[in-house]
N, C-alpha and C positions, 0 to 999 in steps of 0.2 A: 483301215483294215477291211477284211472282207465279208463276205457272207455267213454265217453260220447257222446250222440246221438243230433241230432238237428232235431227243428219242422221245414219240407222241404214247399216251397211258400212264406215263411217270407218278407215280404217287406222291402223292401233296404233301405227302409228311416224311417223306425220305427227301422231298427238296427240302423241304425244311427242317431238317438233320444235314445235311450236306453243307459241310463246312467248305469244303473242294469248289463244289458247285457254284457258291455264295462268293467266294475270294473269287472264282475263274469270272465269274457275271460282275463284280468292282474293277479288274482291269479292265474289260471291254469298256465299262461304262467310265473310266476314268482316259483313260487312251485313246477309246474307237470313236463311242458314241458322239462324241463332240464334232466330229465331221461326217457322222452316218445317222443320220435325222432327217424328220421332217421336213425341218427347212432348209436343211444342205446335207442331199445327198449326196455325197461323192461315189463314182464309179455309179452311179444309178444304186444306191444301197442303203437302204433306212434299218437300224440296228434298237431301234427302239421298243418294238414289240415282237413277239412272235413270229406273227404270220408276215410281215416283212422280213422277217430276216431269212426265213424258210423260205420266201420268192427267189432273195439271192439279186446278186448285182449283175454288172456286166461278166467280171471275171466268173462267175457260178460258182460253185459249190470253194468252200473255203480248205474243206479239210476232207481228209475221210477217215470214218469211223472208227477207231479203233487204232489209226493206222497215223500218231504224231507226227514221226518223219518224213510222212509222205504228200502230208498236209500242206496245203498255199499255208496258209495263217501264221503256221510255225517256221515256215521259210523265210517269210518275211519279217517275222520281228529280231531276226538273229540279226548280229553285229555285222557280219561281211554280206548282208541282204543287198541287193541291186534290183527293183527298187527296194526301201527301207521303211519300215513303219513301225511307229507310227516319226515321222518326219523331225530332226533335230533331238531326236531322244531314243535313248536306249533301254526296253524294259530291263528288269536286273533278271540274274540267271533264276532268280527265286520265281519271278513271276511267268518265265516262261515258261517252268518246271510243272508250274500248277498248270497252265494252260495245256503243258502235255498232256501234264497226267487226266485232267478233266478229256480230254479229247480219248484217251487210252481208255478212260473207263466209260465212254460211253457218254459222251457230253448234255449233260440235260442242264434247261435252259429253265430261268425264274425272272420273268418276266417285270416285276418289280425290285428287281437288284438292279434296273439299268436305268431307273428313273432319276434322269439329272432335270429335269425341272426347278428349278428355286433352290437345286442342291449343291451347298456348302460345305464342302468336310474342315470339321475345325480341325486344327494344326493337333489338338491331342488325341486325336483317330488315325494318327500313321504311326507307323510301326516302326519299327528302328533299323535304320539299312544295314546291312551285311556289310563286315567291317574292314571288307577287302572290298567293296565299293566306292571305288576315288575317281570317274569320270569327271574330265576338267570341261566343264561347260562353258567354263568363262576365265578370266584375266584379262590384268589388264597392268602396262605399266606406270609408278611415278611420274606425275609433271617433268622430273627431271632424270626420267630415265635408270635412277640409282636402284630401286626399287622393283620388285616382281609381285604383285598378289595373283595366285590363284586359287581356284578354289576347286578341290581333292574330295569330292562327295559330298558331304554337308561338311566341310573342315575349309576353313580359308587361310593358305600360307603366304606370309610376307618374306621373300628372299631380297635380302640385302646384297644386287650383285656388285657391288661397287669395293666388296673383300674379295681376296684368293679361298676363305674356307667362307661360305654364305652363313650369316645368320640368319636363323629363322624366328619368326613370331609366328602360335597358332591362334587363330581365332574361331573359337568355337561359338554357338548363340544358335546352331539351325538345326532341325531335325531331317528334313528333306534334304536333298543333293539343292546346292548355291546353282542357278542357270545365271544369275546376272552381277556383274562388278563393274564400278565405276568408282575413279577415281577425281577428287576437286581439281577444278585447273589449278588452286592457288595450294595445292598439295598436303592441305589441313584436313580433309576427310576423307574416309572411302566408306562406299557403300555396298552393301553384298543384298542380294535380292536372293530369296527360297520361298517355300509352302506362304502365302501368303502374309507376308514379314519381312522388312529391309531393316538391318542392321546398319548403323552410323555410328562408325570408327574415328575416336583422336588418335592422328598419325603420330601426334607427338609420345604417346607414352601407350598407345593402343588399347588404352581403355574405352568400354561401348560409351560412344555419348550418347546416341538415342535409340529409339525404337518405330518404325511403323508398323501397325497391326490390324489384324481385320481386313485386310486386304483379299478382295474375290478370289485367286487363288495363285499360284504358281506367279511369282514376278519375273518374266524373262525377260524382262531387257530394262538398265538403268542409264542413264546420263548426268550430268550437272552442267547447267546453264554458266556459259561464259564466265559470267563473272563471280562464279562457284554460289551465286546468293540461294540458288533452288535445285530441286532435285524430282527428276523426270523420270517418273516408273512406267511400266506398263504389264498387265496384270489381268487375267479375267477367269471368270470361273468354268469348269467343264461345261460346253452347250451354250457358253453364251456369250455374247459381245466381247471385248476386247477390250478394256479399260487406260485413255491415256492422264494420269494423275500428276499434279504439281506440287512439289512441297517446298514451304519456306525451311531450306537448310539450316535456320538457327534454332528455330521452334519446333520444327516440324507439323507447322498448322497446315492443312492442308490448305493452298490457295485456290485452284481451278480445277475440275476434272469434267471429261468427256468421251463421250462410247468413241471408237476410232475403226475399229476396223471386222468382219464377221467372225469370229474363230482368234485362232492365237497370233500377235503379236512375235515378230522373233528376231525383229534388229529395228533400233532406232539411232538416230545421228542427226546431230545438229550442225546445221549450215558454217560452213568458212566463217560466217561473219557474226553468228547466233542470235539471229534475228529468228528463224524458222526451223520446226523441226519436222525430217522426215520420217516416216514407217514405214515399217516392210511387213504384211499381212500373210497367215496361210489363205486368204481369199484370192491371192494370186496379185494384189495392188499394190501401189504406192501411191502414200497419201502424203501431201504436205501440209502444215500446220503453224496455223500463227498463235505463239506463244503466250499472249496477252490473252486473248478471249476464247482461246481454241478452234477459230474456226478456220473450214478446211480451207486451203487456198487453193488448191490443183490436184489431180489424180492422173495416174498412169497408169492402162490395164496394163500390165509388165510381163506375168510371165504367162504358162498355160500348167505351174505348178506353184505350191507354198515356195516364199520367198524368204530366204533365209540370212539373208543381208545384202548391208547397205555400206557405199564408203564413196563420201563427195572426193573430187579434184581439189586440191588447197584452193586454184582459184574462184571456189565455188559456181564456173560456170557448166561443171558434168557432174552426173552420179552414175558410179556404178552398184548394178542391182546381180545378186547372183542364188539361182534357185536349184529346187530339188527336179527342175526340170534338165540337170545337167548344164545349163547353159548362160554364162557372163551375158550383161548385156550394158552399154554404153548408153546415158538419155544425155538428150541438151535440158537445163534446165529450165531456159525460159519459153520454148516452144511444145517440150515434151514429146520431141522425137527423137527417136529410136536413130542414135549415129551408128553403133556395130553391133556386130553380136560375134561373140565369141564362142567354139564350140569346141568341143575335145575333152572336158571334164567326165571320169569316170562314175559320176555319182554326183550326189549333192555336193554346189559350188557354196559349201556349210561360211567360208568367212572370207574376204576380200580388204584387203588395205591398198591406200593410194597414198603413198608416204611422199613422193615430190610433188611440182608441180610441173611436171613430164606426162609420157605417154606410157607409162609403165605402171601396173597396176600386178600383186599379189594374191592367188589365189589360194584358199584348202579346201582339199576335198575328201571325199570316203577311203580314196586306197593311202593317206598319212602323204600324200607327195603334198610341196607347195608347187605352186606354176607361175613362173613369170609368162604377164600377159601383157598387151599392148591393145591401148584406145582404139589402132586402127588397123590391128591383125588379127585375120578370122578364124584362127587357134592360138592355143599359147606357144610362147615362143621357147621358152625349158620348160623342162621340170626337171627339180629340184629333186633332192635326195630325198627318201620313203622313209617317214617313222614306222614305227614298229604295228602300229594302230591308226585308225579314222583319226579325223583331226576333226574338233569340232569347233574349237575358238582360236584368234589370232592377235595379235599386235606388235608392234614395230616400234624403234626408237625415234627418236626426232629426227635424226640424221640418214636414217633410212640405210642402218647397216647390219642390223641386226635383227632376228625377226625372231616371235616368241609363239609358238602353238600348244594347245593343248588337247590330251589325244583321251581315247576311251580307256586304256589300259591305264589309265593314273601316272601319265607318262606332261612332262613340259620337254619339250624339244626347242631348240634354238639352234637357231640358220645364221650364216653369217652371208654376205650379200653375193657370193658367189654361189650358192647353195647347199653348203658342206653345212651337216648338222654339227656341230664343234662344240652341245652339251647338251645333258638331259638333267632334270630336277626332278627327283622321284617323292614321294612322301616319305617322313619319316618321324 
């Protein structure tokens, strides 16, 4: 986010009466602050104190007074923003409301509401979303295809497409909106990642089989190891490192864990062969990682924005890396250079699939289109029909004919491999 200024003489106890006040300074500190600090300023902007934030970034002044619509701040967090912040997430209309109105009435600023230092919020300090908040962060489909989970705000639906009328299964267990879902390769669990909490589902009758908990905070991104025995979170608190964790999928004992990357984590994928696993960092990098002892085996400075996902070639000798810098990019694996770069995305290139082993690779992005693109063309070569909304998550069938997105309006869209949307699955 960006700068923001305070009205100076405020009286100390009208902040603290200032419920407004207090809620507007927990979104900063929960959404901004974690990339406008000390140790990582972005745009030149530290949001931690006062008198830095009153210095102001490169953009200057964030808002003006009085005056919400007319504000950077508020331009930015809205849905059709170009660029968008805060990056892979959308505040809800509740908290933008307050941020107006804090800005309408004169925005004064509590210096200690934005202290994320050693700060935790347990999962029974959120509040309960607004009950037409269904953004599909994530999905993902069955090992064999039969199967759809997504997850509809903090609700995760299992659509059986393998009927003419879908059954559904809901699976509730989260308070927060689900960012992460992964399914076993051997089709026996799935796992839903929110507020600091991964939920593990028996696929056979969809009862919870376990719980992780205490988790530093928001778990965006899950996997399961090859041969389904463990299970790969990643997770970190506001302001600080980036957490990659290993669980034994039977017990759930934790086996390994290690700091991974500066900030939030927001796509992880394991190798063709799953021996190694990659990450995709808001620090701008890619890191790979050997699954045994965690340690790093190679890095790519990649983009010159957060990196919003990752998706190998089958024959695990490319990755494609695609960011909020607008821009696909192609690496060779084993030397780590840069073979293309793909440009023409209207916004963050939010999720990318490589479903053959061809030159052809899937993009989504902010305006709801998918994009067919190619390994060695320096645009993409369609695009694809426009959902109604940004698209934030993707997947695709084995056979690579069908393709499944989820959008911000609580919307699954599916494409069929010419790019005709040919169904929507709404909540219900």
């Amino acid at each position: 986010m960006l700068a923001l200024f305070n009205l100076e003489n405020t009286n100390a106890k009208d902040l603290e009466d200032s419920d407004l006040a207090i809620n507007a300074m927990h979104i900063l500190r929960d959404h901004c602050v974690n990339c406008h600090n000390p140790k990582k300023s972005k745009g030149k902007l530290d949001l931690t104190t006062y008198q830095t934030a009153r210095i102001g970034g490169l953009e200057g002044s964030a808002f003006i007074d009085g005056s919400p619509d007319e504000s950077r701040i508020i331009r930015l967090i809205k849905p059709i923003s170009d660029p968008h912040m805060p990056p892979k997430q959308q505040l809800s209309d509740d908290e933008i409301n307050i941020l107006s109105q804090w800005i309408l009435d004169g925005p004064t600023w509590i210096t200690s509401e934005l202290d994320i230092e050693n700060r935790i919020v347990a999962s029974s300090e959120l509040g309960d979303l607004p009950n037409d908040y269904r953004p599909v962060f994530a999905l993902t489909l069955s090992p064999d295809d039969q199967q759809l989970a997504a997850a509809y705000g903090n609700r995760v639906v299992v659509n059986n497409l393998s009927t003419k009328t879908l059954l559904r299964k809901k699976l509730n267990g989260h308070k927060d909106a689900v960012q992460s879902i992964a399914w076993s390769p051997d089709g026996k669990l799935l796992a839903t990642g929110g507020f600091r909490k991964v939920n593990l589902w028996d696929t056979k009758d969809w009862l919870l089989f376990g719980e992780i908990e205490e988790l530093p905070g928001r778990v965006t991104a899950l996997a399961f190891s090859a041969d389904s025995r463990s299970l790969i979170s990643a997770s970190n608190a506001s302001g600080e490192k980036s957490k990659i964790s290993i669980w034994n999928s039977e017990d759930l004992n934790n086996v390994i864990e290690w700091s991974a990357h500066n900030g939030t984590i927001y796509d992880i994928t394991l190798s063709p062969d799953g021996e190694y696993l990659a990450t995709a960092g808001e620090d701008k990098l890619i890191r790979f990682w050997n699954l045994i002892d965690g340690n790093q085996l190679k890095q790519i400075e990649a983009h010159s924005a957060p990196i919003m996902s990752l998706a190998f070639k089958p024959n695990g000798k490319s990755l494609a890396s695609g960011a909020a810098d607008k821009e696909l990019k192609i690496w060779d694996i084993e030397t780590r250079e840069q073979k293309n770069l793909v440009t023409g995305h209207p916004g963050n290139v939010a999720a990318v699939v490589w479903p053959a082993n061809n030159t052809e690779l899937i993009t989504a992005s902010d305006d709801g289109a998918l994009r067919l693109c190619s390994e060695a063309s320096k645009s993409p070569v369609k695009t694809w029909a426009k959902a109604k909304d940004l698209i934030y998550s993707l997947d695709v069938t084995t056979d690579g004919k069908r393709f499944f997105g989820g959008s911000e309006n609580g919307q699954v869209y599916e494409w069929d491999r010419n790019g005709k949307i040919i169904r929507t699955l709404v909540f219900k």
